[in-house]
matplotlib code that plots the C-alpha trace (Angstrom):
import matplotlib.pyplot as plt

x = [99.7, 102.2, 101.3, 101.5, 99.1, 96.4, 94.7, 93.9, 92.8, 90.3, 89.0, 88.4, 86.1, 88.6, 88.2, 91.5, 93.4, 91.8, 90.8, 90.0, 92.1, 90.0, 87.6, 88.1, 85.1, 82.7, 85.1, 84.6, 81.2, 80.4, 82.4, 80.3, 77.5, 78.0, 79.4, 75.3, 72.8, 72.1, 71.3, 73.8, 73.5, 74.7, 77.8, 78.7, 79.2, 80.8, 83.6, 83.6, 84.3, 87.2, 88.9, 88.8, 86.5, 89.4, 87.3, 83.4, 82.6, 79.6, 76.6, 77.1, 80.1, 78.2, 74.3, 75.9, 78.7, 75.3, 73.7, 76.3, 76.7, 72.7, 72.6, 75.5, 73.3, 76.5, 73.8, 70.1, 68.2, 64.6, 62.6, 62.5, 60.7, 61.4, 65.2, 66.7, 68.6, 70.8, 71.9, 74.2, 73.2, 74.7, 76.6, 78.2, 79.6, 80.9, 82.5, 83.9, 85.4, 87.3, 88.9, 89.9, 93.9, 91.8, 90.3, 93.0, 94.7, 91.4, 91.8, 95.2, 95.7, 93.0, 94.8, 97.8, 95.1, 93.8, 97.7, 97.9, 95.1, 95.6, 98.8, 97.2, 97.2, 100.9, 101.9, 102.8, 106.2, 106.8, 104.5, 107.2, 110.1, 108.3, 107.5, 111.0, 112.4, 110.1, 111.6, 115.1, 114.7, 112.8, 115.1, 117.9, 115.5, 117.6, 121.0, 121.7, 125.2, 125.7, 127.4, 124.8, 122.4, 124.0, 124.8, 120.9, 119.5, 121.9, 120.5, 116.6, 116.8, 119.0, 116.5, 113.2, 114.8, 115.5, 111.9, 110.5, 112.9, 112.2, 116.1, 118.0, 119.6]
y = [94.5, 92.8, 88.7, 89.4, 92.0, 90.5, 88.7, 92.5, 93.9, 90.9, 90.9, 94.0, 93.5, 94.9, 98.2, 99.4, 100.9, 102.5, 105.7, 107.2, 106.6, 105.4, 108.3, 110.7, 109.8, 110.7, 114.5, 114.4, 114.5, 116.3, 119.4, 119.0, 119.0, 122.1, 123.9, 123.0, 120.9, 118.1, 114.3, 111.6, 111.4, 114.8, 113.9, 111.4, 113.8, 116.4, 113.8, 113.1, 116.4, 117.1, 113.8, 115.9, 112.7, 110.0, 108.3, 108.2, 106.5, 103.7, 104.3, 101.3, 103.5, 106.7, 105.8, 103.5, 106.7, 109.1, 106.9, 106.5, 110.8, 110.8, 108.0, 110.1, 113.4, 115.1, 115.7, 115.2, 113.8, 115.4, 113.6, 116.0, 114.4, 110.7, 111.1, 112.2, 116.0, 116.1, 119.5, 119.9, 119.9, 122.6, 118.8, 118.6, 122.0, 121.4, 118.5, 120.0, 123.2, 121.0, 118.8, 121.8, 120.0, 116.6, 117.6, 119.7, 116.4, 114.8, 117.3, 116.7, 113.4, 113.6, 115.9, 112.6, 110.1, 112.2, 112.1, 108.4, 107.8, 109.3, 107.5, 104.1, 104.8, 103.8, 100.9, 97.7, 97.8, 101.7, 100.7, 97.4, 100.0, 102.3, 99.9, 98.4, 102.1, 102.4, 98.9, 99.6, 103.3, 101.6, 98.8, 101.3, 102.0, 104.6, 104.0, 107.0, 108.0, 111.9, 110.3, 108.1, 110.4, 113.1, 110.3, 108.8, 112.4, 113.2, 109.3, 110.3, 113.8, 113.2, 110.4, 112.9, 115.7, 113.0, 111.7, 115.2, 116.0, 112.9, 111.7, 109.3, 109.7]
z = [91.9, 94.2, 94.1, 98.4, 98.3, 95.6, 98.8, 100.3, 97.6, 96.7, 100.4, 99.8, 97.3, 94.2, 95.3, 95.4, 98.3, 101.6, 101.6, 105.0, 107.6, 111.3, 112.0, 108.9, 107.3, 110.0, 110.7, 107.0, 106.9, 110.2, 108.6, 105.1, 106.6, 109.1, 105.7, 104.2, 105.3, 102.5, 101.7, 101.5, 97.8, 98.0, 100.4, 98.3, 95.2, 97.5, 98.7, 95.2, 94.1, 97.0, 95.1, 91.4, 90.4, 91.5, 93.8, 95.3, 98.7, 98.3, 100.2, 101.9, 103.7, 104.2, 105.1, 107.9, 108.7, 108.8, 110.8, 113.7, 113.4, 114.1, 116.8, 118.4, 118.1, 116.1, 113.3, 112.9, 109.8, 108.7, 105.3, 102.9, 99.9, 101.2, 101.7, 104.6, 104.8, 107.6, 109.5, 112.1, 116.0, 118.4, 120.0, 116.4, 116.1, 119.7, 118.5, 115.3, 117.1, 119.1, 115.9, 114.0, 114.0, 113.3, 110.5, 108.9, 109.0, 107.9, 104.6, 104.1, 103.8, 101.0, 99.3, 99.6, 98.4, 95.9, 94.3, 95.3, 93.8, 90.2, 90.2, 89.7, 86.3, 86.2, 85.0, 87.4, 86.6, 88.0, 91.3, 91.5, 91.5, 94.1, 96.9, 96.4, 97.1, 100.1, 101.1, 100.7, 102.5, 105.3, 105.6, 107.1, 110.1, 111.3, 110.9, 108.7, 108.5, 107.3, 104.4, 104.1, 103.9, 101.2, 99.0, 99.4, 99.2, 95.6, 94.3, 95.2, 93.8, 90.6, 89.9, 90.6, 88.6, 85.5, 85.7, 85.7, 82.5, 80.8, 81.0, 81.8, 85.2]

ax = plt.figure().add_subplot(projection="3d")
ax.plot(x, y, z, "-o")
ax.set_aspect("equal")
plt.show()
């Protein structure tokens, strides 16, 4: 990890990179829960699941989540055994018709974290060589030339096509 970015990461409790972007967590779970009704134990392995394993929200970030769907009459929790099983209110799939773009979004930028995710496996070095790519591609902001840009593209894609062989560019 970068030395500039250790101090995020540790405020964060260690816990690597943010998941959900503002409001994808609660479309998340108001779309689970429409698909069938269940506990928040059972959210929690579902979200699971849509990661392939890569990453589990706490229930410190999906009892409060729950909570703010129920206060907001989206869903509604009944005790079934002493836990809670929450369904979806008529108000919720309102509100979900009308996010259909939202949470397409919502799904696809899990699909990205998932990837993101599984790539923390790479060692430090490789992660180095990525963000200083990102730096030097964002450093241009804008001022692409069509030479510019053919001679980039050839760089980027030669380099892709050698990882994916296992060659030397």
């Amino acid at each position: 990890m970068r030395p500039e970015h250790r101090g995020e990461f540790e405020k964060r409790g260690g816990r690597g990179p943010r998941v959900f972007a503002p409001g994808d967590l609660k479309l998340l779970l108001l779309s689970l829960i429409a698909e069938l009704p269940c506990h928040g134990y059972d959210l929690i392995r579902r979200i699971e699941s849509l990661f392939d394993g890569a990453y589990s929200p706490s229930p410190g970030v999906i009892y409060p989540t729950l909570t703010f769907l129920e206060e907001s009459e989206l869903i509604s929790g009944d005790a079934d055994g002493g836990k809670k099983r929450y369904t979806i209110t008529e108000a919720g799939r309102l509100f979900l018709s009308e996010q259909v773009v939202a949470l397409d979004g919502v799904r696809m930028r899990i699909d990205v974290s998932k990837r993101s995710l599984r790539g923390h496996d790479r060692p430090p070095e490789i992660h180095e060589a990525v963000h200083n790519l990102r730096h030097a591609l964002h450093s241009h902001h804008g001022r692409w030339s069509p030479e510019e840009i053919v001679r980039v593209a050839a760089l980027l894609n030669g380099t892709a096509q050698a990882i994916a062989d296992g060659k030397a560019p």
